[in-house]
C-alpha positions as CSV (number, residue, x, y, z in Angstrom):
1,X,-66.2,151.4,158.6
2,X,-63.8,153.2,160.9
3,X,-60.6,153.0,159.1
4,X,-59.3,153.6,155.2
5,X,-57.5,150.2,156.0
6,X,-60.6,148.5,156.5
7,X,-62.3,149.7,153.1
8,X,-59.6,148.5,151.5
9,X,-59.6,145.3,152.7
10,X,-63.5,145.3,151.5
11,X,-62.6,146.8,148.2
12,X,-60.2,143.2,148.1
13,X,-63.5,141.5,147.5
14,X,-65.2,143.5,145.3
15,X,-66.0,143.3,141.7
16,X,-66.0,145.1,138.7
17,X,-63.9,147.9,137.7
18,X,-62.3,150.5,140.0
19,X,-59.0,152.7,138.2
20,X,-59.4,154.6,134.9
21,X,-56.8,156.6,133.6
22,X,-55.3,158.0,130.1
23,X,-53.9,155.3,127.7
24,X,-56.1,152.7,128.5
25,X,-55.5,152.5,132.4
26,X,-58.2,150.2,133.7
27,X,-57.9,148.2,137.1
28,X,-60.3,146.2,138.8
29,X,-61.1,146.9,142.3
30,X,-59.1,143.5,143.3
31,X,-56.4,144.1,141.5
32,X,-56.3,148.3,143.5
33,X,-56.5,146.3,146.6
34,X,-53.5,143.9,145.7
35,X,-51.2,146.9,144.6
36,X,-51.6,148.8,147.6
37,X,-50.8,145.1,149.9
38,X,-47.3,144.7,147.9
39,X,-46.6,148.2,148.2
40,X,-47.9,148.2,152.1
41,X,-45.0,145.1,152.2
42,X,-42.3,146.4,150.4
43,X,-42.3,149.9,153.2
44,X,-42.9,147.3,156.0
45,X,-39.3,145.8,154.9
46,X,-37.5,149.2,153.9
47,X,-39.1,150.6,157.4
48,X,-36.2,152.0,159.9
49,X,-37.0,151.7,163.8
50,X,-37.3,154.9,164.8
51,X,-38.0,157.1,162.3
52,X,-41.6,158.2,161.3
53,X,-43.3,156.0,159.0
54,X,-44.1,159.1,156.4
55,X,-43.9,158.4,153.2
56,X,-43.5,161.3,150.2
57,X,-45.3,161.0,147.1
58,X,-44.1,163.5,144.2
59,X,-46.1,162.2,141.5
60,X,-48.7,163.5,139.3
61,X,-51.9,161.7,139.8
62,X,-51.4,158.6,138.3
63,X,-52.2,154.9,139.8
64,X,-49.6,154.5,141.7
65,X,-50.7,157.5,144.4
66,X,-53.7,156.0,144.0
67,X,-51.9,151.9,145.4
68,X,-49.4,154.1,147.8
69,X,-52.6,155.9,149.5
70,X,-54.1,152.7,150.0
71,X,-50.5,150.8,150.8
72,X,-50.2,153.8,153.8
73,X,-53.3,152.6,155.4
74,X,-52.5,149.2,155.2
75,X,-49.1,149.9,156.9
76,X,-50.2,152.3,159.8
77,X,-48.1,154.9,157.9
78,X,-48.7,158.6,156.7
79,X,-48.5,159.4,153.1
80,X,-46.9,162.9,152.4
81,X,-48.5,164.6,149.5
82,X,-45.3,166.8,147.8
83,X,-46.5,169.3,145.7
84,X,-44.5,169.1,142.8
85,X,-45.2,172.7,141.4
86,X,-43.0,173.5,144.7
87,X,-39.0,174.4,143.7
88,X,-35.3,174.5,144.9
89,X,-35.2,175.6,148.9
90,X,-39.0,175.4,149.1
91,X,-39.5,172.2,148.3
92,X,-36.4,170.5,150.7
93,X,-37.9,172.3,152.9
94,X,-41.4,170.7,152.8
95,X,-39.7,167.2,152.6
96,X,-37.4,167.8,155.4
97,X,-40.2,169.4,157.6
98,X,-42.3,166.3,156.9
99,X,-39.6,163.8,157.9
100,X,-40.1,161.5,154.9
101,X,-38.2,158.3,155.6
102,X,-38.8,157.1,151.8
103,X,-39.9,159.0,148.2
104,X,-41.8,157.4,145.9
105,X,-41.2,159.3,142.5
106,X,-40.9,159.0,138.5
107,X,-37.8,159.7,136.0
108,X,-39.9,163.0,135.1
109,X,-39.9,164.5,138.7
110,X,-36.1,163.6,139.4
111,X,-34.3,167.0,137.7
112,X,-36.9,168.7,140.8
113,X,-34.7,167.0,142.8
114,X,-31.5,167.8,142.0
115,X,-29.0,170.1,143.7
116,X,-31.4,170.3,146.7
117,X,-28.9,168.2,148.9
118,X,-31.1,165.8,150.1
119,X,-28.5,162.0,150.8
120,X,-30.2,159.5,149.2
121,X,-28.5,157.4,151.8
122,X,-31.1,159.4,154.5
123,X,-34.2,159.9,151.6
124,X,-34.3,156.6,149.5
125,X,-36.0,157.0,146.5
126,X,-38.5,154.3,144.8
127,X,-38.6,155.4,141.2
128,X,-41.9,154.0,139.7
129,X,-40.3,153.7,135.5
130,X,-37.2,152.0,136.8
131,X,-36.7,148.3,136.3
132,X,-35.6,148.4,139.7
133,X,-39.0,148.8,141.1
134,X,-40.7,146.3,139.5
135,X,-38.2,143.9,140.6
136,X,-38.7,145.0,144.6
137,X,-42.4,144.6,144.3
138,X,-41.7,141.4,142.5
139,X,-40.9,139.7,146.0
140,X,-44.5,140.2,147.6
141,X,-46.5,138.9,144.3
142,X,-50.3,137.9,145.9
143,X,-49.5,139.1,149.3
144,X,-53.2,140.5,150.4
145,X,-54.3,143.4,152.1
146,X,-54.7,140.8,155.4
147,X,-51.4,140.0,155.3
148,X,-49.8,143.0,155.8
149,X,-48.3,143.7,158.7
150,X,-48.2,147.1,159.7
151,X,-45.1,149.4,160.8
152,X,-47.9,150.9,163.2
153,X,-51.1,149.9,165.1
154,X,-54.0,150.8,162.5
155,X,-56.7,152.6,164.5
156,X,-58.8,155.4,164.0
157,X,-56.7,157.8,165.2
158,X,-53.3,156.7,163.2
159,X,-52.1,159.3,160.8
160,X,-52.9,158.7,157.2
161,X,-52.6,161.9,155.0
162,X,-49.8,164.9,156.0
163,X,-50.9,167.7,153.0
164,X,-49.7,170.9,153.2
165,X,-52.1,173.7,152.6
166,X,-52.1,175.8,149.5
167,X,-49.9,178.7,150.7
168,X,-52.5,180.9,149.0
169,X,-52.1,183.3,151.8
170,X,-48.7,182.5,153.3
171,X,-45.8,179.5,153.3
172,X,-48.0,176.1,153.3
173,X,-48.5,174.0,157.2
174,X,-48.3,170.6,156.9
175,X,-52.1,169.2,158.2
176,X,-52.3,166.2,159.7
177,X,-55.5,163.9,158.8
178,X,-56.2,160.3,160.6
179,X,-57.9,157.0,159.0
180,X,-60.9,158.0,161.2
181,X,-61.7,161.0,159.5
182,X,-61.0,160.4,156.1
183,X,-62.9,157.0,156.4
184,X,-65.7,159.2,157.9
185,X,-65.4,162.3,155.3
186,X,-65.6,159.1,152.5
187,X,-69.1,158.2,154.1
188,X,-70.7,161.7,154.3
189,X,-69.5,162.7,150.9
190,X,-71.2,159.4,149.6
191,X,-74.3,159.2,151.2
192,X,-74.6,163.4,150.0
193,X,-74.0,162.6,146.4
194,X,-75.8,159.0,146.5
195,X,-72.7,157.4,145.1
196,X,-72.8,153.5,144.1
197,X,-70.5,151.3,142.5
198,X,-72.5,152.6,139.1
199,X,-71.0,155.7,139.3
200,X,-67.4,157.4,138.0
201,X,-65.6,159.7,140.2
202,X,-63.5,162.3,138.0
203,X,-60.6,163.4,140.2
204,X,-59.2,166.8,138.1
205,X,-57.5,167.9,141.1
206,X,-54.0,167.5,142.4
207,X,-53.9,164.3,145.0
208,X,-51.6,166.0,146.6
209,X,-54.6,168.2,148.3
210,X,-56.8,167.2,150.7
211,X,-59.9,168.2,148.1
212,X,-59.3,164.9,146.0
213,X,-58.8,162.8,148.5
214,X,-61.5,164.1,151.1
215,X,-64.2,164.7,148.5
216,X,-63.7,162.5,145.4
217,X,-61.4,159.4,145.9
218,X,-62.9,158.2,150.0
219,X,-66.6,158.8,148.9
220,X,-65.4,156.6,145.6
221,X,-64.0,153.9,148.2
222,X,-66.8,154.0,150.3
223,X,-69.7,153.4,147.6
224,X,-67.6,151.1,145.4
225,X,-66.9,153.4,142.9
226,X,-64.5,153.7,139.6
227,X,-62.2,156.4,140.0
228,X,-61.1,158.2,136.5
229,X,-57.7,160.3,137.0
230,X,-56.5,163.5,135.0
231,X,-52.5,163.6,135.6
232,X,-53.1,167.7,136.1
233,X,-55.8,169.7,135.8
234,X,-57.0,170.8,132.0
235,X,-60.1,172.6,131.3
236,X,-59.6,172.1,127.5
237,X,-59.4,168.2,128.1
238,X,-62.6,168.4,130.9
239,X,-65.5,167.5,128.4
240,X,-63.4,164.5,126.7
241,X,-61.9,162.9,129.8
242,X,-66.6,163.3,131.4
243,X,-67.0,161.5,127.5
244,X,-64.4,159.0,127.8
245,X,-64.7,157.6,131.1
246,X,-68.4,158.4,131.6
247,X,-67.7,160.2,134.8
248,X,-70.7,161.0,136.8
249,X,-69.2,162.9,139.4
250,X,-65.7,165.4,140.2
251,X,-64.9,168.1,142.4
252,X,-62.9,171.0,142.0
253,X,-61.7,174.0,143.9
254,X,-60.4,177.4,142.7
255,X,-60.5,178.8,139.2
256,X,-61.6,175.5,137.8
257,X,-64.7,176.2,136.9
258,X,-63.7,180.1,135.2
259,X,-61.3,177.8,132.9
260,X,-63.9,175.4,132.2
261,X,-66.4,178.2,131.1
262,X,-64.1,179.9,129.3
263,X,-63.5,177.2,126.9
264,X,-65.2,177.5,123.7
265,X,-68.9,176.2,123.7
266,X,-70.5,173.8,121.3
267,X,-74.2,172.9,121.2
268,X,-73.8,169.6,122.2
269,X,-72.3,170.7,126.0
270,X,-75.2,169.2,128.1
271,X,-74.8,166.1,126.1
272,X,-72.5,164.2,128.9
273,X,-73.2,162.2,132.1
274,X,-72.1,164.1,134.8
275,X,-75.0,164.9,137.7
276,X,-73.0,166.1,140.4
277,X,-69.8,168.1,141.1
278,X,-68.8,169.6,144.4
279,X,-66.1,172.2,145.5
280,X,-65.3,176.0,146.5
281,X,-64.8,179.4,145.4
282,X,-66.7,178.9,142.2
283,X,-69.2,181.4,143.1
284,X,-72.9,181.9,142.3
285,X,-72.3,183.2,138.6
286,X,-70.1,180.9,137.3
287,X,-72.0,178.1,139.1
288,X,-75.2,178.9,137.3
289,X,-73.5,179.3,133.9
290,X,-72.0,175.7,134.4
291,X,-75.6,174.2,135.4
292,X,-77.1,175.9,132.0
293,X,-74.0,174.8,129.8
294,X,-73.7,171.7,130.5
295,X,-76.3,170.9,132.8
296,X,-74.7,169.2,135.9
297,X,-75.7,171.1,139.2
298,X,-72.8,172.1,141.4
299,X,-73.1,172.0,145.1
300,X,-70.7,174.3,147.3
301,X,-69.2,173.7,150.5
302,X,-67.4,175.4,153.1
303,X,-64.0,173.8,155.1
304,X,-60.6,174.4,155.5
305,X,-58.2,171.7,155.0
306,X,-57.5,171.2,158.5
307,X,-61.2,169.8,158.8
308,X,-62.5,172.1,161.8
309,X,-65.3,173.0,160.3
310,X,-67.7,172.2,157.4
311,X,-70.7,173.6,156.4
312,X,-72.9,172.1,153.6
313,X,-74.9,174.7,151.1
314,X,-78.3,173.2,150.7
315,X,-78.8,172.7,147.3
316,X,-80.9,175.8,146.7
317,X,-81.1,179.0,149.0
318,X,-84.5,180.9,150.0
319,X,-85.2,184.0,147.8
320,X,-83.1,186.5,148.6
321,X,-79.9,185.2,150.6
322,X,-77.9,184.8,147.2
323,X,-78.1,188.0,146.4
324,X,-76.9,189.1,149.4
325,X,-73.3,188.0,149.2
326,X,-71.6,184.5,148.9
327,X,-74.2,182.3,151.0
328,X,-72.8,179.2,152.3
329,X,-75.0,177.6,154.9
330,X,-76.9,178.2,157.6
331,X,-74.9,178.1,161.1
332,X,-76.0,175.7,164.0
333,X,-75.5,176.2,168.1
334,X,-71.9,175.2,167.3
335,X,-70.5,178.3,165.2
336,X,-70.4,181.9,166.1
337,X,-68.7,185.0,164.6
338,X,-66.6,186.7,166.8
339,X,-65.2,190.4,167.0
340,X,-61.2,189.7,165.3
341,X,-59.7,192.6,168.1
342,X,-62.4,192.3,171.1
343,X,-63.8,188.6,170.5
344,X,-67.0,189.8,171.2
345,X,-70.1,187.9,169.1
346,X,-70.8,190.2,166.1
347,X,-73.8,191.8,165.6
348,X,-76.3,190.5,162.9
349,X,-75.9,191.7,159.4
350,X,-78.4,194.5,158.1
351,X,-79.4,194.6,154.6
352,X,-80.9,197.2,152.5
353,X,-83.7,196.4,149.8
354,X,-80.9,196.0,147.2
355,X,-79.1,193.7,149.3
356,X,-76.7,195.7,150.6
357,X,-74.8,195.2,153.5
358,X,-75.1,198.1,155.5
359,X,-73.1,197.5,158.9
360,X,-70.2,195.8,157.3
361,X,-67.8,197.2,160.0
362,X,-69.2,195.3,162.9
363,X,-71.4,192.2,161.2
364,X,-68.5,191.2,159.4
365,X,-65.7,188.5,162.3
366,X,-64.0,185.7,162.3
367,X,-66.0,182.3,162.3
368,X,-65.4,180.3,165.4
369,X,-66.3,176.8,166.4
370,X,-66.4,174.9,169.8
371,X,-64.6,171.9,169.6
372,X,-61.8,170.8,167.5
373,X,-64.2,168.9,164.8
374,X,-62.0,167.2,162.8
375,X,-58.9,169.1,163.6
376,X,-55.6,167.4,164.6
377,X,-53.5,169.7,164.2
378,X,-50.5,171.0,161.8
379,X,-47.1,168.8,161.5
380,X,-44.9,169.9,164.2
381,X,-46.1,173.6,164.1
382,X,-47.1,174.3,168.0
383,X,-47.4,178.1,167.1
384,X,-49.9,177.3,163.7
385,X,-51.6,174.7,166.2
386,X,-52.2,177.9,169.1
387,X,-53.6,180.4,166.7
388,X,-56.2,177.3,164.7
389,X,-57.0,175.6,168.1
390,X,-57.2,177.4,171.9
391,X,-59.7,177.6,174.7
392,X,-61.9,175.1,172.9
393,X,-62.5,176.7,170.0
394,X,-61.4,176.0,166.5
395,X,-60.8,179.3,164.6
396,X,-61.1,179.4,161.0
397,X,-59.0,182.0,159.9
398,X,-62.1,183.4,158.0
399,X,-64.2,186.1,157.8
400,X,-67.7,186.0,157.5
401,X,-71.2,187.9,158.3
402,X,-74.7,186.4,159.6
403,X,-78.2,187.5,158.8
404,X,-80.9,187.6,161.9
405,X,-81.9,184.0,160.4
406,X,-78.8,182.5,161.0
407,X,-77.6,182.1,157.6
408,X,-73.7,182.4,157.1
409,X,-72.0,184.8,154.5
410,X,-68.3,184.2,153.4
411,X,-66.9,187.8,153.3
412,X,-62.8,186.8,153.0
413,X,-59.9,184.7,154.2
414,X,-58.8,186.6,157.5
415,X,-55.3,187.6,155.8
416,X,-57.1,189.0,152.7
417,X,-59.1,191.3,155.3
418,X,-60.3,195.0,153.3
419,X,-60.9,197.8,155.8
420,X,-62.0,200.9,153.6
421,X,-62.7,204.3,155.8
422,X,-62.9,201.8,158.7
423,X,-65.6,200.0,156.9
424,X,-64.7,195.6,156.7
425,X,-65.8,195.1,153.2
426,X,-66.4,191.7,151.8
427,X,-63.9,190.4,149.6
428,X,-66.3,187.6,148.4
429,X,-69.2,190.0,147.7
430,X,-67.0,192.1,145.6
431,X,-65.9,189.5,143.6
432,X,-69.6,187.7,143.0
433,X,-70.8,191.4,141.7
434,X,-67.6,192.1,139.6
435,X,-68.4,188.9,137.9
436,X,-71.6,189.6,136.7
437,X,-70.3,191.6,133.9
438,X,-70.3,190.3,130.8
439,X,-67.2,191.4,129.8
440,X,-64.6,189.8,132.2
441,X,-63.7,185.8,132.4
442,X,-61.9,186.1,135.8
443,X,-62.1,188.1,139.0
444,X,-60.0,188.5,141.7
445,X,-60.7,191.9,145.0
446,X,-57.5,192.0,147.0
447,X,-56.3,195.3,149.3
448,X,-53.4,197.6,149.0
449,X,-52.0,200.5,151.3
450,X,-54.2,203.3,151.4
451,X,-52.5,206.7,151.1
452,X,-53.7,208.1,154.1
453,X,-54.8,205.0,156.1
454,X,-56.3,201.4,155.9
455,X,-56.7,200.4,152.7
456,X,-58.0,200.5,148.8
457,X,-59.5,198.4,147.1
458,X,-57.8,196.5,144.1
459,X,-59.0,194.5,141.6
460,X,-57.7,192.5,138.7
461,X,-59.5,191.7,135.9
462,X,-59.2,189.0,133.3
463,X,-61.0,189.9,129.8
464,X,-63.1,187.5,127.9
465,X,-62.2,186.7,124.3
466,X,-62.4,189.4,121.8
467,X,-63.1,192.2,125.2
468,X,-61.3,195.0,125.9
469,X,-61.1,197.1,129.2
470,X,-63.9,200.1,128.3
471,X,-63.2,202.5,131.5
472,X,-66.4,204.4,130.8
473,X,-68.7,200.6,130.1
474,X,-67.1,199.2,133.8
475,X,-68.1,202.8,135.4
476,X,-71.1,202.4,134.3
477,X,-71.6,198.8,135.4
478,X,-70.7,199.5,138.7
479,X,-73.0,202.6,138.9
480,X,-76.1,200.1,137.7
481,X,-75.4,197.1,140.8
482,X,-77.5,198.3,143.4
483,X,-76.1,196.2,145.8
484,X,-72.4,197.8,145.6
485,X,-71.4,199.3,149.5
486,X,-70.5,203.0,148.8
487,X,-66.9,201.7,150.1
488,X,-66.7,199.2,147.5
489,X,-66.1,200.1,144.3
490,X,-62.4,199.4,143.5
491,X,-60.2,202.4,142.9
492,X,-57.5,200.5,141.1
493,X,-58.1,197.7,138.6
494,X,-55.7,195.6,136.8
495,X,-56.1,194.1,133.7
496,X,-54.3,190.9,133.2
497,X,-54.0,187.9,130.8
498,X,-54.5,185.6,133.9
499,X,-54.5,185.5,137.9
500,X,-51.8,184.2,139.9
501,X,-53.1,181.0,141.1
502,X,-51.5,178.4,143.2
503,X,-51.0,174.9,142.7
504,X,-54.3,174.2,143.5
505,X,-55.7,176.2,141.2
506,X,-56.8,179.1,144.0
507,X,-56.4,182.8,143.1
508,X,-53.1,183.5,145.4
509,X,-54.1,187.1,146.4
510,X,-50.8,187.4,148.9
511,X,-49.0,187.2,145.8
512,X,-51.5,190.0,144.2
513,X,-51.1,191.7,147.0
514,X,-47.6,191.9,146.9
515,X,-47.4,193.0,143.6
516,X,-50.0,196.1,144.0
517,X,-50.4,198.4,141.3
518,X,-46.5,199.3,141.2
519,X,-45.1,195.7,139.7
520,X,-47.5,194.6,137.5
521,X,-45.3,194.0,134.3
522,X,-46.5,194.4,131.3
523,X,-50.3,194.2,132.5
524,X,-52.2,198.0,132.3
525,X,-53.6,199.5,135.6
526,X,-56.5,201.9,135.7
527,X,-57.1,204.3,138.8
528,X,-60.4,206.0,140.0
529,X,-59.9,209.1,141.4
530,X,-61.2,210.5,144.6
531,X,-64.9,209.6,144.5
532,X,-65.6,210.5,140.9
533,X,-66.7,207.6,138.6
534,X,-64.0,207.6,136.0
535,X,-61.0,205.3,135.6
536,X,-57.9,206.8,134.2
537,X,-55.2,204.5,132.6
538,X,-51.9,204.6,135.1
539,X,-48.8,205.0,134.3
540,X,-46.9,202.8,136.4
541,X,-43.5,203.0,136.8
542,X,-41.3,200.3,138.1
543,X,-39.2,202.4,140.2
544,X,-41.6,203.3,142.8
545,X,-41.2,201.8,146.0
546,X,-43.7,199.4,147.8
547,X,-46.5,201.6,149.2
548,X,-45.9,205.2,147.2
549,X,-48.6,206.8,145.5
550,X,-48.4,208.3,141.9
């Protein structure tokens, strides 16, 4: 179907049961449909000529994001995912900017709201666990999803979803996405996983990001299937909620997976229905140990929220292109990786027996597409729009390598760019070899200022249960991975409880970054120096200035 509103108005008609949730939450796919129709009325009345139908959702993910998603597409309007993690300044900001003309929220997300002079009298507020609300929806009891009549004309092309980025390398853009595409993301993801209205889609993931909705709750519209919802992530409360609601299928993005493996195992692991999950930034070691714990395969993808461009890893790789860096696909006639300073194609990567990559400094360039794919632009943000979309190419804002076959190699995000002794080293391929050791739960390669020029490498490491930080054991490590660049070996490395992480659950490496060696707290830095293989501990002292050198 080309539109979300018209699979809703199919889910109207079909049976059986289609919202799970905590407490007992249970809805059937009917009863979804005719949520979303009396919501779809009740902004149809409270609608102002004039102002953009947008509608702002700060709510955890509970079933009534799921009726206002569906109540947007029925209305023609956009829903506004707020990301309640967001405080003070920053978050009237993203409200403002996304010219929300109503707020659906709870009692618990109202002190958020306080003090950040938004007039109610220009920003209503429905509050969901107020008698009041009940009472409005009361007035458009059996009203269907074909009797709504939309604010807006409901095409392909009407705007559905406005969700800001993760600000994982910079403030969030607010991305536009149209029924068309989601209905169309909804029918790929489907058909990919085989999903039917036997299966349970676990959504883990805040709603407010495009990875629920894109991957996990269109795919579970599309093939008829339940949807099971987690109010925020928990990777303590993972293996209940796949028990309890006999999910066969979830998605995650980020650090999910590193907290799900770092819960304590019990032999019974594999005993639980899940056969597929999909997401990013899990990485090859942590993806294997998941298939052996608790044996449900996960399948990796590449694509930016903006939906330019998306690359689908096959479900197993020829021998050899894993272990040369983080593999994601194979490019078609489409792609090309371009020179960041000249825009010249890049030369094909070069590998040594180990795996190596041995011409890092011109291989690795930005990947590029022709066309706009499923781009359609940022919020009011001409400059964001420029720099994603110009000349008729879509640019990623990614780094990446090629091999002479054509298969694609995520090296970084563009603004998390290492240049070592004018060599571009991969921050992806740093991070997939760093977490081979045993010792260390979580990994995360990020640059700071070299003292001469370009930069050093930095990592922080997170230590498993019961580990410690042995300076001579990591030296040693690092001396026995044969497929370590000579450029690559970090010279600092942080040891820390846990990684800064965004709301999505993404290692936030800007704020990493930002915090260098020099303001790290209480955590304990360790610094190689020169070229020799040993890591002194560093005494940092919180009155250096950005950029000095001990």
């Amino acid at each position: 179907m080309a539109t979300v509103a018209e699979l809703v108005g199919a889910q109207a008609g079909r049976a059986g049961v289609g919202l799970l949730g905590p407490n007992g939450l249970r809805y059937q796919h009917a009863e979804i449909a005719a949520h979303a129709a009396s919501r779809a009325a009740l902004f149809g009345q409270r609608h102002r000529s004039g102002m953009e139908p947008h509608i702002g959702i700060l709510l955890a993910n509970t079933d009534e994001f799921v009726f206002w998603l569906e109540a947007a597409a029925l209305a023609g309007a956009a829903l506004v995912g707020v990301n309640p993690t967001r405080r003070g300044a920053e978050l009237a900001r993203d409200i403002r900017h996304a010219e929300c003309e109503l707020l659906v929220t709870s009692r618990s997300h109202l002190p958020l709201l306080a003090g950040l002079g938004l007039d109610e009298d220009a920003l209503p507020l429905l509050v969901v666990d107020e008698p009041g609300y009940s009472e409005a929806l009361a007035a458009f009891e059996g009203i269907g999803p074909l009797d709504v009549e939309p604010v807006a004309p409901v095409t392909e092309d009407s705007r559905l979803l406005l969700y800001f980025t993760s600000g994982s390398t910079g403030a969030p853009k607010a991305v536009t996405c149209v029924q068309g595409r989601l209905a169309a993301s909804g029918t790929v993801m489907a058909e990919r996983f085989a999903l039917s209205t036997s299966d349970v889609c676990y959504i883990p993931m805040p709603m407010f990001h495009g990875n629920a909705i894109l991957a996990n709750w269109a795919p579970a519209l599309v093939a008829g299937a339940a949807v099971a919802l987690r109010d925020r992530f928990s990777a303590s409360g993972f293996l209940s909620d796949v028990r309890e609601y006999q999910a066969t299928y979830f998605t995650y993005v980020g650090r999910a997976i590193s907290y799900i493996l770092a819960t304590p195992e019990r032999p019974d692991d594999a005993s639980n229905t899940l056969r597929a999950g999909f997401g990013t930034e899990a990485g090859p070691v942590d993806r294997d140990r998941f298939e052996r714990r608790f044996g449900c395969h996960l399948s990796e993808g590449y694509g930016a929220s903006e939906g330019g461009i998306n690359i689908v890893a096959p479900r197993s790789f020829p021998a050899g292109v894993l272990a040369r860096g983080a593999a994601v696909g194979r490019a078609d006639p489409t792609l090309a990786i371009l020179d960041p300073e000249s825009g010249e194609p890049c030369p094909p990567a070069v590998f040594d027996a180990a795996g190596r990559l041995l011409n890092g400094a011109v291989a690795i360039g930005e990947l590029v597409g022709v066309g706009r794919g499923g781009f359609t632009g940022y919020w009011k943000n001409p400059d964001a729009d420029a720099e994603r979309y110009s000349d008729g190419r879509y640019r990623s804002g990614d780094l990446f390598y090629a091999d002479a076959d054509g298969w694609l190699y995520f090296a970084a995000r563009k603004a998390d760019r290492m240049r070592v002794d004018g060599e571009n080293i991969s921050v992806a391929l740093l991070e997939a070899i760093l977490a081979r050791w045993d010792s260390v739960s979580g990994v995360a390669a990020y640059a700071v200022p070299d003292e001469v020029t370009g930069d050093a490498v930095m990592c922080a490491l997170v230590m498993r249960q019961g580990s410690e930080f042995d300076p001579e054991a990591f030296a040693d490590f690092l001396a026995a991975q044969a497929d370590i660049g000579t450029k690559m070996a970090p010279r600092f490395i942080r040891i820390t409880a846990s990684l800064v992480t965004t709301a999505t659950e993404k290692v936030s490496r800007y704020a990493l970054r930002e915090q260098g060696w020099w303001d790290v707290g209480d955590d304990v830095v360790w610094t190689r120096r020169g070229r020799e293989a040993v890591y002194e501990r560093h005494s940092t002292n919180p009155t250096h200035l950005h950029g000095s050198w001990p």
